[in-house]
Phi, psi and omega in degrees: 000321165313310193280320170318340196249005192265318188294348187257040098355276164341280201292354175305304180299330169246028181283167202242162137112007191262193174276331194282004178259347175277335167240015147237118161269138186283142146330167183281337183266356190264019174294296169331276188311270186015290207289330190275345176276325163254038133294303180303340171280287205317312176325305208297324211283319204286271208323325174269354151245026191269318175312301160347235165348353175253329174267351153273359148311298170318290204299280155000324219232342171274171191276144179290156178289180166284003187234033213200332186276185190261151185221119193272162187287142168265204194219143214229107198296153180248109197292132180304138173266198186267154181259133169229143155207149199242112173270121193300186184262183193295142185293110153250116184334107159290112204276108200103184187297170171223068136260357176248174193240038183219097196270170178262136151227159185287173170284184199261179174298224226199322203250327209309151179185138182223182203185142173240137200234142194232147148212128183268100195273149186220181216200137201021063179093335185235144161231148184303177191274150166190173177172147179238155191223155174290175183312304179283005175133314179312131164292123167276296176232143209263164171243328173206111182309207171287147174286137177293228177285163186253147171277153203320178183268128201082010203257155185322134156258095197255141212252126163213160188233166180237129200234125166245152179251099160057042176289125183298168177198155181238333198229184177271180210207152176223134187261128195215128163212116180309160190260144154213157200045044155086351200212140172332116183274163181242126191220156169209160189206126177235161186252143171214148202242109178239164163180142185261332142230183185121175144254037158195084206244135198130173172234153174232113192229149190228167149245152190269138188248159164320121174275156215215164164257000183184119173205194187207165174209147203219156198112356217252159186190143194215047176260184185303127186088358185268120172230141186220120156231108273217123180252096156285122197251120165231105163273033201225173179287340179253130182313162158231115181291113187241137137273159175238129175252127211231141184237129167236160170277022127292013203098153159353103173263122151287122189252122141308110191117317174261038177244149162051047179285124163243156175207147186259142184323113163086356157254181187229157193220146199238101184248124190276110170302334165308337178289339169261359178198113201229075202162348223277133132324312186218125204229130158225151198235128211246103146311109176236132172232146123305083186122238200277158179280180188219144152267140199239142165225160176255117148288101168293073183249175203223113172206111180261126209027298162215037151274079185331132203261327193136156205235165174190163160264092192282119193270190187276166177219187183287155176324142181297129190227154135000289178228143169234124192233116166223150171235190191075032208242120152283113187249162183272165168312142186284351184259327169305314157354286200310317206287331192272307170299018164250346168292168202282136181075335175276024158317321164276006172289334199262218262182127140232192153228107167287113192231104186267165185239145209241317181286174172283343180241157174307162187251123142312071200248136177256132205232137121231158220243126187244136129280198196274318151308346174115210216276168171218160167326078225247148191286348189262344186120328177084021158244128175192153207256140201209123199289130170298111173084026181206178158242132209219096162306092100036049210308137148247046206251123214119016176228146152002144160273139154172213183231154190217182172217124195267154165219130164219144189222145161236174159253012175229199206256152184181145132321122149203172202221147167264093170307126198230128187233168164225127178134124188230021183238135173256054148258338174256159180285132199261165154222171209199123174234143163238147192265155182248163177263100183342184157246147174309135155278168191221213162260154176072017166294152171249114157262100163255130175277145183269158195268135152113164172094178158297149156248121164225182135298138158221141187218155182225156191222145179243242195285340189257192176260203199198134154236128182263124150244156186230139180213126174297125156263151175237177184297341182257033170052019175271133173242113192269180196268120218286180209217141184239127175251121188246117187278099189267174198274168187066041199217162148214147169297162160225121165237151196263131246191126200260174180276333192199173196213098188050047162109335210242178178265143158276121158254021172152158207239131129235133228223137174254154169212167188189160177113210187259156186299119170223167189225161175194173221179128155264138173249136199234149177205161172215168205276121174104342193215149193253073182301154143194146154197150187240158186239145134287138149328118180282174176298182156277168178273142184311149147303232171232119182286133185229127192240162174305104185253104194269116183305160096248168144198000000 
């Protein structure tokens, strides 16, 4: 590239017409030389870039360095952490003004009592290390120390569990189980709340959840007699910083106050929703944490003038989707429904669906309601457009007494959640569940049953058919030999959940699915009384996770 930019020079030098040539004048031949001197620059300049162009041709044609090729990204294994999950405490009264949003409570009734049923599954013989504890830390019940030898490779892998049964508890309590062999242990724990007087009379079960940086919960309500206190639990070691988002069926609440919540590694912090939205029907709430993650449930009650309405946990449900599913939703007869909900205040007595839209644009939602007979009707039609950046109710009420399963679909992303009452006289004391919206099952999820009361299962299968296997775990830690339910699509199931099994108390299920999508919820009741609380089926424990890893620099 140096002799090229030197040769058209050359001709430079003999162009005529400058000043140093009016005062040397050239002989008559040197134009000639001129011309014969740039044919010859131009030649030299072609040859050197005909070289040029050959060696980077050449050059081209060698193998490229190592810091110069495409390197495809690899996949890196991630190591199983411990499986947790944080069970709220016992449902307690509120006490005092709700203008501010950091409550008082009062003590509980007299009959009130709460428990926590736990179970760990281990495999040829081992079980993973677990135990459950208060909030600081402390070991309450140890459930399996470190685990031993793993049994050999071909020898029987027989399912055995580590249980706590029906442990009283005062406080929240954390169910913890260590991974062994690399892989994510399966555990599950639910809290149940019962009481007979008081005003917060009924029952409330929770599953203790996985604690998250984002979820979301729907149900919550905050007109007169309404109580919503929203418990943030951080059980991890790191602050955790919560914003709140608040959904009315008007739209968006901007809240003063619900930004820049901290709570600190191992408390829980109680926030009263009326103080941040306060009149709302319908409240639904998207939990975002910054640093360690948190589990959050809403404590519900109910209380019309000096009638109890009914108590619940309202847990997190799935991520806003597409499609949305719950089961375990028990409905009354339709016409007494009709008869309790046209009184002054049972509006909310009845059977609903809640469904919020997060987005910006309206939803177009298809709601159908499967029975034990297949789909049924809604007195609305089951299409209906759900207000962008709200919340939007549902009645479901007008079909058959039974147990059902809602499935609703869109075309944009949306929450929702399923209202369940029990009770058809406003001479009695009422109860109230929200149902959350599942997950598909798959294999190995653990359901712990809580002691006493109806126990049932419930699954729903949507359009095909679906096979359940189920196997009672017991108090003597034994998983007994499952049992099958073939589901046809558009139905949901019922199983009666027995008190004991060869002898042992059932605490608790393990359940499969297979087939076409199915969901399923334990629903709880009681005899004599109008108790309800409904669970969804938690996820299964994860495999082994692997994530994408990219050289650069």
């Amino acid at each position: 590239m140096r002799n090229s930019s030197v040769s058209p020079a050359a001709p430079l030098a003999g162009q005529a017409g400058g000043e140093g040539d009016r005062e040397n004048p050239v002989p008559a031949k040197r134009p000639e030389n001129g011309r014969k001197a740039m044919v010859a620059g131009l030649a030299s300049a072609a040859v050197i870039i005909a070289c040029a162009g050959a060696v980077v041709t050449a050059g081209s044609l060698l193998p490229q360095a190592e810091s110069s090729r495409s390197v495809p990204a690899g996949v890196a294994a991630v190591p199983a952490g411990t499986s947790v999950g944080v069970c709220p405490g016992p449902a307690r009264l509120l006490e005092g003004a709700e203008a501010g949003t950091d409550p008082q409570f009062s003590p509980e009734s007299e009959t009130a009592a709460s428990s926590v049923t736990a179970a760990v599954l281990g495999a040829g013989g081992v079980l993973p290390a677990s135990r459950l504890s208060e909030l600081t830390g402390r070991t309450a019940v140890e459930i399996a120390k470190e685990p031993g030898q793993s049994a050999a490779a071909g020898a029987p892998q027989e399912l055995l569990a580590g249980i706590v049964a029906s442990r009283s508890v005062d406080q929240v309590s954390v169910l913890s189980a260590d991974a062994t062999a690399n892989q994510k242990a399966s555990a599950a724990a639910a809290m149940k709340f019962t009481a007979t007087d008081g005003d917060l009379q009924g029952t409330a079960a929770a599953n203790c959840q996985q604690p998250s940086n984002d979820q979301w919960l729907a149900g919550a309500s905050t007109t007169v007699g309404r109580t919503s206190v929203l418990m943030l639990t951080n059980a991890s070691t790191t602050p955790a910083t919560v914003s709140l988002e608040l959904f009315g069926s008007g739209g968006q609440i901007q809240a003063p106050g619900s930004r820049g919540l901290l709570v600190a590694p191992g408390t829980s912090r109680p926030v009263v929703l009326a103080g941040l939205a306060p009149g709302e029907e319908q409240l639904s709430v998207h939990v975002r944490s910054a640093g360690g993650p948190v589990a959050a449930v809403i404590q519900q009650s109910v209380l019309r003038g000096l009638m109890p309405g009914g108590i619940d946990f309202i847990a997190p449900g799935a991520a806003p989707a597409v499609r949305q599913v719950m089961t375990g939703i028990d409905i009354q007869d339709a016409g007494q429904v009709a008869s309790l909900t046209a009184k002054s205040g049972y509006g909310d007595a009845g059977p609903a669906l809640q469904l919020t839209v997060p987005g910006p644009s309206d939803a177009v939602v298809e709601v159908k309601l499967y029975g034990r007979d297949g789909q049924k009707t809604l007195p609305s039609g089951g299409v209906i457009t759900a207000k962008a950046g709200a919340v939007t109710e549902i009645p479901l009420a007008g079909v058959p007494a039974g147990h059902y399963t809602v499935a609703a679909s869109s075309d944009v992303t949306f929450v929702a959640a399923a209202r369940v009452t029990r009770g058809v006289q406003d001479s009695q004391a009422l109860d109230v569940a929200w149902s959350a919206s599942g997950v598909r099952l798959g294999s190995q999820h653990i359901v712990a049953v809580p002691r006493g009361g109806q126990r049932q299962l419930v699954f729903g299968a949507l359009e095909n058919r679906a096979t359940i296997t189920y196997a009672a775990i017991t108090a003597d830690g034994k998983v007994r030999a499952p049992s099958t339910a073939d589901i046809a699509g558009g139905t949901t199931a019922s199983v009666t959940i027995p008190d004991k099994a060869d002898e042992s108390d059932v605490v608790g299920y393990v359940v499969s699915a297979s087939g076409d999508a199915a969901y399923g919820a334990l629903l709880l009741q009681q005899d004599g009384r109008n108790d309800v609380s409904s669970l969804a089926l938690l996820p299964a424990a994860a495999g082994q996770e692997t994530v994408p890893v990219t050289i650069s620099y």
